[in-house]
SEDO-671458 format. One line per field, with one value per residue: residue number from 0; residue in one letter; x, y, z of N, C-alpha, C, O, CB in turn. Coordinates in steps of 0.2 Angstrom, whole numbers, always signed. Atoms other than C-alpha are relative to their C-alpha. Last residue first. Glycine has a CB too. Layout:
% SEDO-671458
nr [NUM_...]
rest [A_...]
n_X [X_...]
n_Y [Y_...]
n_Z [Z_...]
ca_X [X_...]
ca_Y [Y_...]
ca_Z [Z_...]
c_X [X_...]
c_Y [Y_...]
c_Z [Z_...]
o_X [X_...]
o_Y [Y_...]
o_Z [Z_...]
cb_X [X_...]
cb_Y [Y_...]
cb_Z [Z_...]
% end
This chain:
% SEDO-671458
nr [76_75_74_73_72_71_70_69_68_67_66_65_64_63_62_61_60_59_58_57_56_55_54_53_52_51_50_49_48_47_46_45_44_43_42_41_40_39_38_37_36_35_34_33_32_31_30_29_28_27_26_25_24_23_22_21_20_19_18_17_16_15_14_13_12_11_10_9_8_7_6_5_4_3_2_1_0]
rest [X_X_X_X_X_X_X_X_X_X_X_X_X_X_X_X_X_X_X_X_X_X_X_X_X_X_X_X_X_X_X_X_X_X_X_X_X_X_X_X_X_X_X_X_X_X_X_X_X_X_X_X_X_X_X_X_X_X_X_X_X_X_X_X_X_X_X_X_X_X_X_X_X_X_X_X_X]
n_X [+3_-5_+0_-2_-2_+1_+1_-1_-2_+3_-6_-3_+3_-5_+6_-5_+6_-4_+4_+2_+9_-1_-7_+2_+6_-4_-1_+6_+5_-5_+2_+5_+0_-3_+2_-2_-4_-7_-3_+1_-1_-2_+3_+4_-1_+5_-3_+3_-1_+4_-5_+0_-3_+3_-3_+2_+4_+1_+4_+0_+3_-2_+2_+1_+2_-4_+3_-3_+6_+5_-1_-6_-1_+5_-4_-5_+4]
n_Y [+10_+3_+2_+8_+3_+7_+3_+11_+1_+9_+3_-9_-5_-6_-4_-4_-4_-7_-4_-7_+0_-1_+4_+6_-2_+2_+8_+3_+1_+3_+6_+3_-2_+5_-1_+6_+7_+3_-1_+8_-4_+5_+8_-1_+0_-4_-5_-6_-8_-2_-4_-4_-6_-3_+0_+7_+0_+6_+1_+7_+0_+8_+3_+8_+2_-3_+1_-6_-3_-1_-1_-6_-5_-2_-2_-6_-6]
n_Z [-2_-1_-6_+1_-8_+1_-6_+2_-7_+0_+1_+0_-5_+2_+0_+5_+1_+3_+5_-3_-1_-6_-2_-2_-5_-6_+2_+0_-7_-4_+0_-4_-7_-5_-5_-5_+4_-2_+8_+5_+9_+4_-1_+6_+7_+1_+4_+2_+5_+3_+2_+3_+4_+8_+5_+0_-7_-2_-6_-2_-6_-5_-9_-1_-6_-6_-8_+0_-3_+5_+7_+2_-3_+4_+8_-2_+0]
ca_X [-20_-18_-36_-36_-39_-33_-38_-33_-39_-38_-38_-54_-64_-56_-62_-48_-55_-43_-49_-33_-31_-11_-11_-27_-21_-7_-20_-29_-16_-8_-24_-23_-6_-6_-13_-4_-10_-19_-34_-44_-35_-39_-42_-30_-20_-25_-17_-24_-18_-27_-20_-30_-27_-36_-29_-30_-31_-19_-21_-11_-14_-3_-8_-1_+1_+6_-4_+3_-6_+5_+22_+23_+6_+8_+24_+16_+0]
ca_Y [-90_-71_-65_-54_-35_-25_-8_+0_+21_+28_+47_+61_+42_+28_+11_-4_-17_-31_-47_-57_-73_-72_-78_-68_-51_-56_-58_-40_-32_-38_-34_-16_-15_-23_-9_-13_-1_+14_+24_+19_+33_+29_+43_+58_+56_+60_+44_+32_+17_+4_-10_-19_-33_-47_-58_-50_-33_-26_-8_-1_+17_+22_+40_+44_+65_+73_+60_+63_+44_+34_+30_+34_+27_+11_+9_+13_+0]
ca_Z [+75_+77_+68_+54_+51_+33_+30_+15_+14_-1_-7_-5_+1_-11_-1_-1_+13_+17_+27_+34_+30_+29_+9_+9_+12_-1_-15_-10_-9_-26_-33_-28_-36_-51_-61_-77_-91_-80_-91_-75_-66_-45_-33_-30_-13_+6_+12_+24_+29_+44_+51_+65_+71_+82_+96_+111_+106_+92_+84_+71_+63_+51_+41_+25_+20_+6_-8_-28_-26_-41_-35_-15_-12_-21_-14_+7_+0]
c_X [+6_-1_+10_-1_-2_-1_-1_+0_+0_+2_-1_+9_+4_-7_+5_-7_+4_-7_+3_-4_-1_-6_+1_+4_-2_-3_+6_+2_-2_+0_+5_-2_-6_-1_-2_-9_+1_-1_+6_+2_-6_-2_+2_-2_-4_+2_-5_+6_-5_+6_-3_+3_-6_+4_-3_+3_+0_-6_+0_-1_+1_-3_+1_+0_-1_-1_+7_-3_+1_-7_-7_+0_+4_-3_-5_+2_+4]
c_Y [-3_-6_-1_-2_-9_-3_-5_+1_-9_-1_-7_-4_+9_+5_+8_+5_+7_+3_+7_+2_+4_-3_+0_-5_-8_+1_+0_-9_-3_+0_-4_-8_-1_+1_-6_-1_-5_-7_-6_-1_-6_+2_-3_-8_+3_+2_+7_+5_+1_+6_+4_+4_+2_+6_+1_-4_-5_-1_-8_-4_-10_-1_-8_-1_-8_-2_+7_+2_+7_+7_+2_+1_+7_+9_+3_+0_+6]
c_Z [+4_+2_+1_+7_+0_+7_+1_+8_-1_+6_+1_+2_-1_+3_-3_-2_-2_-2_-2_-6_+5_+2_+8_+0_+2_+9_+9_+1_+1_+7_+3_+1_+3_+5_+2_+6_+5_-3_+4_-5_-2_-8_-9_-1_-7_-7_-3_-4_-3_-5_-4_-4_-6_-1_-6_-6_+0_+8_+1_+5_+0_+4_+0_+6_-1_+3_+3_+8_+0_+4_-3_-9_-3_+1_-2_-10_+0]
o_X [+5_-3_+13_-2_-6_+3_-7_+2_-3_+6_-4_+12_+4_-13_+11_-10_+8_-12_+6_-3_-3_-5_+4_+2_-1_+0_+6_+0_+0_+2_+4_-4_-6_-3_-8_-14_-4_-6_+9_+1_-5_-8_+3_+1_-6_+1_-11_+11_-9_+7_-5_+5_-10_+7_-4_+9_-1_-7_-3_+4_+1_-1_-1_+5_-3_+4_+13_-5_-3_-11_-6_+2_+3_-6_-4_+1_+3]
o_Y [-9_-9_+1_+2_-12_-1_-7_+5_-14_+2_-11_-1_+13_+4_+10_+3_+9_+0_+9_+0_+3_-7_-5_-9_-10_+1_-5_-14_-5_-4_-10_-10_-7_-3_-8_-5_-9_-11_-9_-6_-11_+5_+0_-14_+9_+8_+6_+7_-3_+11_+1_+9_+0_+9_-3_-4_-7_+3_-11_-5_-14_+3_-11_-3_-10_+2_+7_+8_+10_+10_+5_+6_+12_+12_+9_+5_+11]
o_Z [+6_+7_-3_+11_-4_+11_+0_+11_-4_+9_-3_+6_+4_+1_-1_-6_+1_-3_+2_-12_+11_+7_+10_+4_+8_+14_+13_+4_+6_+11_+6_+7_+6_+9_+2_+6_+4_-2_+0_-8_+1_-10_-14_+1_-5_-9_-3_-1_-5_-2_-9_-1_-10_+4_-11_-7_-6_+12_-4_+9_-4_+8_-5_+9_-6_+6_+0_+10_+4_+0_-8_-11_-5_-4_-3_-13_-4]
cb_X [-1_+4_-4_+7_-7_+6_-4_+10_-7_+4_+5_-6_+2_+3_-5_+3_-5_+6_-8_+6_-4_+2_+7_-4_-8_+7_+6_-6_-4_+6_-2_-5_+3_+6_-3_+9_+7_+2_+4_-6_+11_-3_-10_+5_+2_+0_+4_-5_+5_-6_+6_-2_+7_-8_+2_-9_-7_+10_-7_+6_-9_+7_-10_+5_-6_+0_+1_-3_-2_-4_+2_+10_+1_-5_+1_+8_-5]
cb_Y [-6_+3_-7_-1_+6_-3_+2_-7_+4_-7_+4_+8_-6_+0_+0_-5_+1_+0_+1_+6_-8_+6_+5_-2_+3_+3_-3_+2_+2_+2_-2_+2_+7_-1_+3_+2_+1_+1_+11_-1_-1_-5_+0_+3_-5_+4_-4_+3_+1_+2_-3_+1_-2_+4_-6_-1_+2_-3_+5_-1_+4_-1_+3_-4_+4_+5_-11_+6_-3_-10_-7_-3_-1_-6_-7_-3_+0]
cb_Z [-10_+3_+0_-4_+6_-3_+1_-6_+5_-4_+5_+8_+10_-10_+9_-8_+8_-7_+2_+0_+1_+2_-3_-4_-3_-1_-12_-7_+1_-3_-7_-4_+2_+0_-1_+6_-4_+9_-3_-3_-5_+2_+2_-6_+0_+5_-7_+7_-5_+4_-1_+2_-4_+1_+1_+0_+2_+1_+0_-1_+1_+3_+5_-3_+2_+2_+4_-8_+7_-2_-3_+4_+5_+1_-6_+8_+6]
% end
């Protein structure tokens, strides 16, 4: 999410929030970039989110809100 940010979101700002309880996470970024081109040729990155979310089995949640915000929370098995 931090790549995908620094190459494509002309973002100034990127908040980190990372919250554990027990055994749940939370990890939430947020940037206050430009939202998604559709003109774009690859666009790899979202989906490569999303595939290594589930690799951990963690749910991810990718909402463009005045930049993006990804928000991945999981169990610690």
């Amino acid at each position: 999410a931090i790549n995908n940010i620094v190459k494509h979101s002309n973002a100034s700002r990127i908040d980190i929030n990372f919250s554990f309880s027990g055994q749940s996470y939370i990890l939430e970024i947020h940037d206050n970039g430009t939202e998604i081109k559709n003109d774009r040729k690859s666009g790899q990155g979202l989906r490569n989110i999303q595939m290594r979310a589930d690799r951990i089995g963690s749910d991810v949640e990718i909402v463009s809100n005045g930049g993006f915000t990804v928000r991945a929370t999981g169990s610690i098995k």
